[in-house]
N, C-alpha and C positions, 0 to 999 in steps of 0.2 A: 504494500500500500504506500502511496505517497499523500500529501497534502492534498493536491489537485482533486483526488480523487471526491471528497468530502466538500473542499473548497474551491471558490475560484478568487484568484485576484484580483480580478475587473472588478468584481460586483459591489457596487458601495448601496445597494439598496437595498441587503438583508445583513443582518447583524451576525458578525464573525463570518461573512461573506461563504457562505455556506451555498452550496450548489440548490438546493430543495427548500422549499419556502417555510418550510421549520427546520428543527433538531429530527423530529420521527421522521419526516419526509426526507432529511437526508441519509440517514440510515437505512430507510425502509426501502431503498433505492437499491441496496445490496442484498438488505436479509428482508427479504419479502415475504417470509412465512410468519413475520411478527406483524404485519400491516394489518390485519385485522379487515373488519369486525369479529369479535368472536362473542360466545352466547356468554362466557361469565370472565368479563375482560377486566384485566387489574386496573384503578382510575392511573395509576403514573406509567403505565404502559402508552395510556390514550396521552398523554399530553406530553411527555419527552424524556427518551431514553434515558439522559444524562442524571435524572434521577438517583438513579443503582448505578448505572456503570458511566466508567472513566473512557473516553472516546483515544484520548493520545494515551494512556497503559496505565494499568494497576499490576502490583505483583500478585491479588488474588486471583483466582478463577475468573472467568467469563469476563474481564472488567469491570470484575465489580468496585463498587467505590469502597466497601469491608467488606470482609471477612463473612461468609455465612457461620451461624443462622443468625452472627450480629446486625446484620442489613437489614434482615425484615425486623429487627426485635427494636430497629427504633421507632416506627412506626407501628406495630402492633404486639402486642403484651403475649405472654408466653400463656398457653392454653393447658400445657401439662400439670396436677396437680388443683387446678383451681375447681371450686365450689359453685356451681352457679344460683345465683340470687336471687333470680327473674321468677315470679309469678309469685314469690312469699311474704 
């Protein structure tokens, strides 16, 4: 991969001159099996990759921005163990 690929230099009309008229659009450009729609679609899936993952490199897996299972556990609370409280 180069720059080019994600980026162009001309373009001063999208932010980080990004080839695709978002973040998802310029990635979804390559990995087109995440473009979606899908029936139970995660909400930072729909609105940009860079959420979870690091575009220029992480030493994790997949680029992610950390480490599993600390990437989902800052946005959602651990499930093992807990009690639920709902209807008492």
């Amino acid at each position: 991969m180069t720059c080019t690929d994600c980026h162009d230099p001309h373009n001063s009309t999208n932010p980080f001159n990004l080839k695709g008229v978002s973040v998802k659009a310029t990635c979804t450009r390559c990995h087109m099996e995440y473009q979606g729609p899908f029936v139970y679609e995660h909400a930072d899936v729909t609105e940009d990759c860079t959420n979870c993952h690091k575009p220029h490199g992480s030493p994790n897996d997949n680029l992610l921005q950390v480490a599993q299972p600390f990437l989902c556990m800052q946005c959602h609370a651990g499930h093992h163990g807990q009690l639920s409280t709902q209807g008492t």
